[in-house]
C-alpha positions as CSV (number, residue, x, y, z in Angstrom):
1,X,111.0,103.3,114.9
2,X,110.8,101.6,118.0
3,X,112.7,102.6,121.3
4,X,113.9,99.2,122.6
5,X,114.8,100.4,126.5
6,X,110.4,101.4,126.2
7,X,108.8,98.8,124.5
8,X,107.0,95.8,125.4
9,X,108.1,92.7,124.0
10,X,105.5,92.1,121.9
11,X,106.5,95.9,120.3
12,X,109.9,94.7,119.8
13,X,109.0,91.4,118.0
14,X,106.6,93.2,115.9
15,X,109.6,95.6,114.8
16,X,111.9,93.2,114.2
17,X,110.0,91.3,112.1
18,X,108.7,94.5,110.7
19,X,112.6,95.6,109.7
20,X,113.3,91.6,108.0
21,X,110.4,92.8,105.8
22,X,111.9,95.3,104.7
23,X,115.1,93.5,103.6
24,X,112.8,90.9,101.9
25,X,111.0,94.0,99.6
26,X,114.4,95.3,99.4
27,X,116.1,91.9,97.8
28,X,112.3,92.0,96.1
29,X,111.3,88.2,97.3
30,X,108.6,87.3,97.2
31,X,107.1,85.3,100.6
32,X,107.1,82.2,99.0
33,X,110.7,82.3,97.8
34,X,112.2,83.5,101.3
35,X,110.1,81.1,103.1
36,X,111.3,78.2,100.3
37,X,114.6,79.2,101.2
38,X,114.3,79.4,105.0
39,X,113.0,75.7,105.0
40,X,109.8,77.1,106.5
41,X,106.1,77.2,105.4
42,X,104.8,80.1,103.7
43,X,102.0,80.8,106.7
44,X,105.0,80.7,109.2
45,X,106.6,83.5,107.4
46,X,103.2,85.5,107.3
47,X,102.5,85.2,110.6
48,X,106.0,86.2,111.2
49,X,105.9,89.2,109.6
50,X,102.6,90.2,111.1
51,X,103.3,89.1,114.5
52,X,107.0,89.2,114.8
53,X,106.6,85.4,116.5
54,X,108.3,82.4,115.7
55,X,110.6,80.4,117.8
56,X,114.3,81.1,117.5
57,X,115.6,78.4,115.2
58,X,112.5,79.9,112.7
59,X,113.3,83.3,113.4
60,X,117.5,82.5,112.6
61,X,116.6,80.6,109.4
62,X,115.1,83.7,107.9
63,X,117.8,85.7,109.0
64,X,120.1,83.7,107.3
65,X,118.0,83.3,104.3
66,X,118.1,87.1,104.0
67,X,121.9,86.7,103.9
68,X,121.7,89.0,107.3
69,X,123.4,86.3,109.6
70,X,126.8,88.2,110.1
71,X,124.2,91.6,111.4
72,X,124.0,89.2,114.4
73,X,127.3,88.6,115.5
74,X,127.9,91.8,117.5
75,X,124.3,91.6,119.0
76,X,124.6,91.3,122.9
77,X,128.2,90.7,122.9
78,X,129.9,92.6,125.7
79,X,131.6,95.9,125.5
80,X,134.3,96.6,128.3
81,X,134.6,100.4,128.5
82,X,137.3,100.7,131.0
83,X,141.1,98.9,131.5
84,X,139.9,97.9,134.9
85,X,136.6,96.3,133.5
86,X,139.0,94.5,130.2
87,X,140.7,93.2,132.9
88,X,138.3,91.3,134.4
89,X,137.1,90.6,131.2
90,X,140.3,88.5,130.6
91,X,139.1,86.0,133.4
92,X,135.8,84.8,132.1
93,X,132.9,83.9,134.6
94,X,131.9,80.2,134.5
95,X,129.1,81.1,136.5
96,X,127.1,83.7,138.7
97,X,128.2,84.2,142.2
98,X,126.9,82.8,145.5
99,X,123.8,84.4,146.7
100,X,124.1,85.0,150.4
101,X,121.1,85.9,152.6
């Protein structure tokens, strides 16, 4: 298994695509069926799973596919860990502060 915080992105793609394999095997699909089912060609999904690259929409579609779409919904979201910090929470950024020189 990968360590994330370490690993190049190239590393991380590669692992991610690595782990949808394994869901695919799991389900036992066959390429061809996934990819029918992702609306995507049959060398996208190879190269996928060898590469780990795709764009986003491609790489979304086989999540979904995989019926994994809700295993994305806590991914990135933010975490306060103190009162102080669900405070400010509460009051949403619109957008990054000022730089000043």
């Amino acid at each position: 298994m990968v360590h994330f915080g370490l690993a190049t992105t190239d590393e991380i793609a590669k692992e991610l695509a690595a782990r949808l394999r394994a869901h695919r095997l799991a389900q036992n699909l066959p390429q061809s069926e996934l990819a029918a089912r992702a609306g995507i060609s049959h060398k996208t999904l190879t190269t996928f799973e060898h590469s780990g690259k795709v764009s986003m929409d491609v790489y979304l579609r086989i999540v979904a596919a995989l019926g994994l779409s809700e295993s994305l919904s806590t991914l990135f979201e933010l975490k306060q860990q103190t009162i102080k910090e669900m405070e400010a929470a509460e009051q949403r950024r619109q957008r990054a502060s000022r730089r000043h020189p």
